[in-house]
C-alpha positions in Angstrom: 90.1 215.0 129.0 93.0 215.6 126.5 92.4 215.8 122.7 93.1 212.3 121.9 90.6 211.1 124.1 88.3 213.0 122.9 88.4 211.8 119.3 88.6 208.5 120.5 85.8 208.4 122.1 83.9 210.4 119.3 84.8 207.4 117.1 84.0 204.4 119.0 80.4 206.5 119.0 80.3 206.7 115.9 81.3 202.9 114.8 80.0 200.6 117.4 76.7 200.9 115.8 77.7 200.4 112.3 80.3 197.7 113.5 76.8 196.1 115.4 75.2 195.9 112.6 77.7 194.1 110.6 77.9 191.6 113.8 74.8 191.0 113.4 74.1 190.4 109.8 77.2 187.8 109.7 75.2 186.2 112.1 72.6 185.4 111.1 73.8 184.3 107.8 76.2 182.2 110.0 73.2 180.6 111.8 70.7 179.9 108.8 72.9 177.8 106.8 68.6 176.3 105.7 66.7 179.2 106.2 63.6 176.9 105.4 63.8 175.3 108.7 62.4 178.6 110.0 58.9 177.8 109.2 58.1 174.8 111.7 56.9 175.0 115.0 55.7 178.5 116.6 57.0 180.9 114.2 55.2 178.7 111.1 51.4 179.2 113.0 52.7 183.2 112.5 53.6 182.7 109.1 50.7 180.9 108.1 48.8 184.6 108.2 51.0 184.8 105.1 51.1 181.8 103.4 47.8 180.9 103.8 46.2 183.2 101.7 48.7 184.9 99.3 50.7 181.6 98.7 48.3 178.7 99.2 44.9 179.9 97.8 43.0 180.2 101.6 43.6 178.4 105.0 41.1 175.2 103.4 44.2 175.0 100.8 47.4 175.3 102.9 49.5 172.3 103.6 51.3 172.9 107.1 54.9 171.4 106.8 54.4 170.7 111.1 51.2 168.1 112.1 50.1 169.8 115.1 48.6 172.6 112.7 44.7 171.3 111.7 41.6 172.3 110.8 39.6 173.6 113.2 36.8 171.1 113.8 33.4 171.0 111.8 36.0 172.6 108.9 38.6 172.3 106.5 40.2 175.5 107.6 43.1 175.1 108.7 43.8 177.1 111.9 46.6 179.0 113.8 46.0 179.3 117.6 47.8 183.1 117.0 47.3 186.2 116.3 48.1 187.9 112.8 50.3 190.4 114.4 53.6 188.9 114.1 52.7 188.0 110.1 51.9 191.8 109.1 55.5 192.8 110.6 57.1 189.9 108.3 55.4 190.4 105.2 56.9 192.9 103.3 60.4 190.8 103.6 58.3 187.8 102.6 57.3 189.7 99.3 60.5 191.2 98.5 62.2 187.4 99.1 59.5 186.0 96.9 59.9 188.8 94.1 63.5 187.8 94.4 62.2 184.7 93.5 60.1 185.1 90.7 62.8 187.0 89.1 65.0 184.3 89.5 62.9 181.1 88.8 60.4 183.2 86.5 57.4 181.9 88.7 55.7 182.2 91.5 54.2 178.7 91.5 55.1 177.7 95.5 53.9 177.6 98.9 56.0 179.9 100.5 58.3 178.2 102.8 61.2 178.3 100.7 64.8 179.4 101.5 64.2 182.5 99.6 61.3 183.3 102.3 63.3 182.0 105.1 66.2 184.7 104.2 63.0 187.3 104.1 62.0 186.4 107.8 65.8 186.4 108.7 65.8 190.1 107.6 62.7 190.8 109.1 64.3 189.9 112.4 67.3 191.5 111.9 65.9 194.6 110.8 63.3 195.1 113.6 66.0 194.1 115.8 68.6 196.4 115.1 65.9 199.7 114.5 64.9 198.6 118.2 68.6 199.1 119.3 68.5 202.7 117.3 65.1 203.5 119.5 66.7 202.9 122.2 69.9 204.2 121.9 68.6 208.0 120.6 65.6 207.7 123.6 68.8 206.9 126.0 70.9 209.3 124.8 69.0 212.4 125.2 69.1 211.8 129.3 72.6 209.5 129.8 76.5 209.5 128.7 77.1 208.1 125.6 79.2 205.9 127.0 77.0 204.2 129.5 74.1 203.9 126.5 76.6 202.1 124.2 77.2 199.7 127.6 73.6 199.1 127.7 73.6 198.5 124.0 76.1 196.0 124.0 74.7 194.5 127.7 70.6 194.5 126.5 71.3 193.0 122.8 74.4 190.4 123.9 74.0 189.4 127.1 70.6 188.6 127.4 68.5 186.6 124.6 67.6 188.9 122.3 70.5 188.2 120.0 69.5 184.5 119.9 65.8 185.7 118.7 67.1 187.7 116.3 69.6 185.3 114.5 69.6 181.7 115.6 65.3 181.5 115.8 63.6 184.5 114.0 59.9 183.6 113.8 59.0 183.6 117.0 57.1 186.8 117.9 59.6 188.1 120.5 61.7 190.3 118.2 58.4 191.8 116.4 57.1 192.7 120.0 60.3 193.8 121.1 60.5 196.3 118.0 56.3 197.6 118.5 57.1 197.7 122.3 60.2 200.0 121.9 57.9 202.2 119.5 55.3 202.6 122.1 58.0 203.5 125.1 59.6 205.9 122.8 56.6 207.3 120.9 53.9 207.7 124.1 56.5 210.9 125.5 55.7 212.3 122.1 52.4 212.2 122.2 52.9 213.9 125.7 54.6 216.8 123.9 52.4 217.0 121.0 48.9 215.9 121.7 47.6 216.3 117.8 45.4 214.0 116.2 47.6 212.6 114.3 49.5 211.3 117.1 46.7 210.4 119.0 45.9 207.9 115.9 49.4 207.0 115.4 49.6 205.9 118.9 46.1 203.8 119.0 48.3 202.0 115.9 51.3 201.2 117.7 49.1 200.0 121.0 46.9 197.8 118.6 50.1 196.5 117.1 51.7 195.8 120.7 48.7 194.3 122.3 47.9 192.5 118.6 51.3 190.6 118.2 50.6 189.2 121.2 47.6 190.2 123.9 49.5 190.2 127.4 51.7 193.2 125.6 48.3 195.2 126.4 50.4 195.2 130.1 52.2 198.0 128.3 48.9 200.2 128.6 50.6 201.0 132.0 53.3 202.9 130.5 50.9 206.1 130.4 51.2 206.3 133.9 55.0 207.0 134.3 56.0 208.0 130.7 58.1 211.2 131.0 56.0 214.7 130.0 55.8 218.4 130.6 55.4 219.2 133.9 57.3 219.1 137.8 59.2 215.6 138.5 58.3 214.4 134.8 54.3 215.0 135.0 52.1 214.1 138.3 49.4 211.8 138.1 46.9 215.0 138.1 49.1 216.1 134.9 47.7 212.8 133.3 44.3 213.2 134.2 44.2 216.5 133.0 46.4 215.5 130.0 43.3 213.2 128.8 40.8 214.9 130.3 41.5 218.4 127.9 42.2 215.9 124.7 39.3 213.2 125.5 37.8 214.1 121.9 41.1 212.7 120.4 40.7 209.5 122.6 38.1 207.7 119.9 40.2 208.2 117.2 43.1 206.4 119.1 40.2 203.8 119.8 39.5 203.3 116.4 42.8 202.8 115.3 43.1 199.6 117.9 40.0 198.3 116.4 41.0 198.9 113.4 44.1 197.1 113.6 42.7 194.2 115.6 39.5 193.8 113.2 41.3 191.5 110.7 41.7 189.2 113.3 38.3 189.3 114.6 37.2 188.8 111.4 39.7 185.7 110.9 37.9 184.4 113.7 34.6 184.8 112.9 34.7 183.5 109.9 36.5 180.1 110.7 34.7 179.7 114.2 31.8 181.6 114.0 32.8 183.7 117.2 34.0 187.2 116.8 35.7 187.0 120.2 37.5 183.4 120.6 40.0 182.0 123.3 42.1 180.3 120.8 44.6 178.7 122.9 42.0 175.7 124.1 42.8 174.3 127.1 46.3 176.1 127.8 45.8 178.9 130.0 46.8 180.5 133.3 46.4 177.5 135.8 48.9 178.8 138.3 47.4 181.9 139.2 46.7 181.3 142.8 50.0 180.0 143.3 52.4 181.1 140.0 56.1 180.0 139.9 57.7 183.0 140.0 60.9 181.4 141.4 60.8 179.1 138.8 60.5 181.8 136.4 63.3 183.4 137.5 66.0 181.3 139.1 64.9 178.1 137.7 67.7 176.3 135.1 64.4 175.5 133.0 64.8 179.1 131.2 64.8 181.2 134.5 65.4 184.7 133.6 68.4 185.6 135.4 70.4 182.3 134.9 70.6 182.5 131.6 70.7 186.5 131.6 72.4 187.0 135.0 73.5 190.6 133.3 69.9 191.6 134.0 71.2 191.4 137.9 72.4 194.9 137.1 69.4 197.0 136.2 67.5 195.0 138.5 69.8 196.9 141.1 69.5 199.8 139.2 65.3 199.5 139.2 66.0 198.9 143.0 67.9 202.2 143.2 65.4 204.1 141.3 62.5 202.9 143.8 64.3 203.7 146.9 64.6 207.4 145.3 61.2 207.0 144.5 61.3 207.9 140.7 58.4 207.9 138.5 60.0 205.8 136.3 60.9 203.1 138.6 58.2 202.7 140.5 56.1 202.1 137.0 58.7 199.5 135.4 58.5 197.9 138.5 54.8 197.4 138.7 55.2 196.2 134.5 56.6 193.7 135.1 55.8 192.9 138.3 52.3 192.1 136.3 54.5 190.6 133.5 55.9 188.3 135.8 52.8 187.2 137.5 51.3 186.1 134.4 53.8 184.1 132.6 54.6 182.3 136.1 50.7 181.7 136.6 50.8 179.9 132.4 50.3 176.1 132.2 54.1 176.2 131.0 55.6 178.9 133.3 59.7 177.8 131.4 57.5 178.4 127.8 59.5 175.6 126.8 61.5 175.5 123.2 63.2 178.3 124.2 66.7 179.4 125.2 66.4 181.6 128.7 63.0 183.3 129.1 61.7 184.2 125.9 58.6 186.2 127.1 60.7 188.6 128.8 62.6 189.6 125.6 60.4 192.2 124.2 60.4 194.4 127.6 64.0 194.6 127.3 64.0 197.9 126.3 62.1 199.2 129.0 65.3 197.8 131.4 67.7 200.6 129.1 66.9 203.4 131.7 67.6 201.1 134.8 70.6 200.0 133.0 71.8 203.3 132.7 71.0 204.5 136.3 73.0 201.5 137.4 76.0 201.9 135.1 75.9 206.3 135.8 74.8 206.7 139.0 76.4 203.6 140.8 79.3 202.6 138.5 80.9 205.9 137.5 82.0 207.7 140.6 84.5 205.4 141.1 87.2 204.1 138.8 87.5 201.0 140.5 83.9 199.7 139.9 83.9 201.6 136.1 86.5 198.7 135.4 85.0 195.8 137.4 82.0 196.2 135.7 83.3 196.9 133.0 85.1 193.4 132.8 82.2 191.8 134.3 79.5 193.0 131.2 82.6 191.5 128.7 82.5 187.9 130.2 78.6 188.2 130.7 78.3 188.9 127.2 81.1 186.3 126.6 78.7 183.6 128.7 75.9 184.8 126.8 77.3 184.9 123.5 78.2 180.9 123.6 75.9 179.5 125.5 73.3 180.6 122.9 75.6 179.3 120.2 75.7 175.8 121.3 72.1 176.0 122.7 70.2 172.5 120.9 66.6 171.6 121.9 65.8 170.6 124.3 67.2 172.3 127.1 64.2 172.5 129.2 63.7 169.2 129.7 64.3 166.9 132.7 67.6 165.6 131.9 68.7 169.2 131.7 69.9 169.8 134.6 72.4 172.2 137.2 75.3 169.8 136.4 75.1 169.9 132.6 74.6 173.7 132.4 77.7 173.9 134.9 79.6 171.6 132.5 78.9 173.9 129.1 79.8 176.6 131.4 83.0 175.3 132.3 83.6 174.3 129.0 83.1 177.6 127.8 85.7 179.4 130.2 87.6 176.1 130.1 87.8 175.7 133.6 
C-alpha cells in the first residue's frame, strides 16, 4: 500500500465520523421544522413521566395534548400504559431546553410540550444515537478493519431505520433502547475482565435500564451466555458457571441495582392502581403465540424487516456463516433474536403499526455490527470483485433507505398500502 494510500485512508478514519455527525444534526433540524409535534402519540405517554410531575403539578393535573391518554378508572390520574424508562434518558435535554426557556421568556409558567422541549427530545435522540454509533464502532474496531467498521457504520445507521428514529420521530423508545442495549453488549465483556463490585452494580444499572425502557429488552439477559471473556474459544459455558459461581456475593448487589432502578415504576403503579406489579397494556398482548407471523414480520410490505431494510440480508448471511463455523457468538445472536422475533410476531399487532419498517428491531441493531463485519471481512474482502459489488450495492441500499424514509407519511401500514405503491416510490426514487 503506497504512502498516499495510506494517508488517505487515515483521513477518511478520521472524518467520517465527525462528517456523521454533522449529517446527522442537519437532519434533524431539517425534519423538525415544529419540534412540538413530537409530543403526540407514543413518544408523548413517555414524556408524560416528565411532564406530569415537574411541569403540570402531578398526573391528576396534566392535560394530554392526544385523547387516548385518561385517567385510569376509579381516578383522576391520568395514566401512561409505559414504562418511565424512556422519560429518565430524555430528561436532562428537557431541563436544559426548558432553562433555555426561562432564560429567554423569564418564566417557567408552561406545560412542557413546547418547541423549546421538542428541540430537547430532538437532541436526546440525536445524542444517544450517535454515542451508540461510537460504542459500536471502538467495540468493532478492536477485532475488524477499520474499513469494514466504517461500512457497517454507514450500513447499520443509513440503511436500516435507525436514522428515521433518530431524526424524523425521536420519542419513540427505540433510539433510547438502542443506546442502553449497545451499553450492555459493550459493557458485559468488561465486567468479564474486571469482575469488581463496582461493575457488578454498574451492570445491574444498565440491565435495569435495558429491560426498564422497555420489558421484552430483558431478552438481552441472554447476552451472558456468548459475551466474549478470558478463556479458550472466548470463554466455555463452564467458564461462565464458574465466572458467577466465584463472584456470587457480587450478584445481589447487581440485583439491587435492577430493583432499584425499576422501583420508581413500581411505585408509579402502586400508587395509581393500587398493584405493585400491573400488566398495563390491558387487553393488547401476545395473541399469536401458538401461531406468530414471523413471515409477516419479516417479508411482509406492512413494516417487514428486510423489505424495508433489505441491507440486513447481509449480516443475516454473515450470522449464517458464523453458525455454520459454529462461533460463540453466532450461535447466541441467533438464538436473541430468534426469541425477539417470536415475540413481536406472536403481538396483537405483529407490523407495530405507525412505524416506518420494523421499529422493534431497531434497538438490536448493534448486536448485527459483528455479523456485519464477518460478512463484509471474511466473505467480501478476498476478492476485489465482490469488495466493489458490495460495495456499490451498500451505496444504493443506503440510497433506498435514505428516501424512502424521507417521503415516509402515515399511514403506510395500512390496507391501501400495498406491493404496487411501494414499487411505485421505488421507482420513483431510482426514476425507473
Amino acid at each position: 500500500m503506497s504512502p498516499t494510500t495510506v494517508l488517505a485512508r487515515k483521513a477518511i478514519f478520521r472524518l467520517y465520523f465527525p462528517l456523521l455527525v454533522l449529517f446527522t444534526c442537519f437532519a434533524g433540524l431539517h425534519l423538525q421544522k415544529y419540534p412540538d409535534m413530537i409530543f403526540s402519540s407514543d413518544p408523548e405517554g413517555y414524556y408524560m413521566y416528565i411532564a406530569a410531575p415537574f411541569f403540570s403539578g402531578g398526573f391528576d393535573q396534566y392535560k394530554p395534548g392526544s385523547p387516548v391518554y385518561t385517567p385510569f378508572e376509579g381516578t383522576n390520574q391520568y395514566f401512561s400504559k409505559y414504562t418511565y424508562g424512556t422519560a429518565l434518558l430524555e430528561a436532562p435535554f428537557v431541563f436544559a431546553a426548558h432553562f433555555v426557556y426561562v432564560v429567554k421568556e423569564g418564566h417557567h409558567n408552561t406545560h412542557g410540550r413546547l418547541r423549546e422541549h421538542g428541540f430537547g427530545i430532538l437532541a436526546a435522540y440525536v445524542f444517544y444515537s450517535l454515542f451508540s454509533l461510537w460504542l459500536l464502532r471502538r467495540f468493532l474496531e478492536k477485532r475488524f478493519d477499520p474499513l469494514w467498521v466504517m461500512a457497517t457504520i454507514f450500513g447499520l445507521f443509513l440503511g436500516t431505520n435507525w436514522l428515521f428514529y433518530t431524526v424524523k420521530e425521536p420519542g419513540n423508545s427505540h433510539i433510547a433502547s438502542l443506546f442502553i442495549i449497545t451499553c450492555w453488549m459493550v459493557f458485559v465483556p468488561v465486567l468479564f475482565r474486571e469482575p469488581s463490585r463496582k461493575n457488578f452494580a454498574l451492570a445491574g444499572l444498565i440491565f435495569g435500564l435495558t429491560s426498564l425502557i422497555r420489558p421484552t429488552n430483558a431478552v438481552a439477559i441472554v447476552y451472558l451466555l456468548f459475551a466474549e471473556m478470558a478463556g479458550p474459544n472466548g470463554g466455555n459455558w463452564k467458564d461462565r458457571r464458574d465466572f458467577l459461581l466465584k463472584h456470587w456475593k457480587s450478584l445481589p448487589i447487581a440485583a439491587a441495582m435492577v430493583l432499584l432502578v425499576w422501583f420508581p415504576q413500581l411505585w408509579y403503579w402502586h400508587s395509581i392502581t393500587g398493584h405493585w406489579l400491573y400488566y398495563s397494556y390491558d387487553e393488547e398482548g401476545f395473541i399469536y403465540w401458538q401461531s406468530p407471523k414471523i413471515l409477516h414480520v419479516l417479508f411482509d410490505v406492512q413494516n417487514g424487516l428486510f423489505v424495508y431494510a433489505p441491507i440486513l440480508f447481509m449480516p443475516a448471511i454473515g450470522l449464517v456463516y458464523g453458525v455454520w463455523h459454529k462461533r460463540r457468538e453466532a450461535l447466541g445472536i441467533s438464538a436473541v433474536l430468534a426469541i425477539l422475533t417470536y415475540l413481536f410476531a406472536s403481538w396483537h399487532t405483529w407490523s407495530f403499526g405507525g412505524a416506518y419498517g420494523h421499529r422493534c428491531y431497531v434497538e438490536w441493531l448493534g448486536f448485527l455490527g459483528i455479523p456485519f463485519c464477518w460478512f463484509l471481512q471474511e466473505l467480501t474482502a478476498p476478492s476485489v470483485r465482490a469488495r466493489w459489488a458490495v460495495s456499490g450495492l451498500i451505496a444504493a441500499l443506503i440510497y433506498l433507505s435514505i428516501g424512502l424514509s424521507y417521503l415516509y407519511q402515515w399511514p403506510w401500514e395500512h390496507p391501501q398500502w400495498t406491493w404496487g405503491r411501494l414499487q411505485e416510490t421505488i421507482c420513483g426514487l431510482f426514476h425507473f
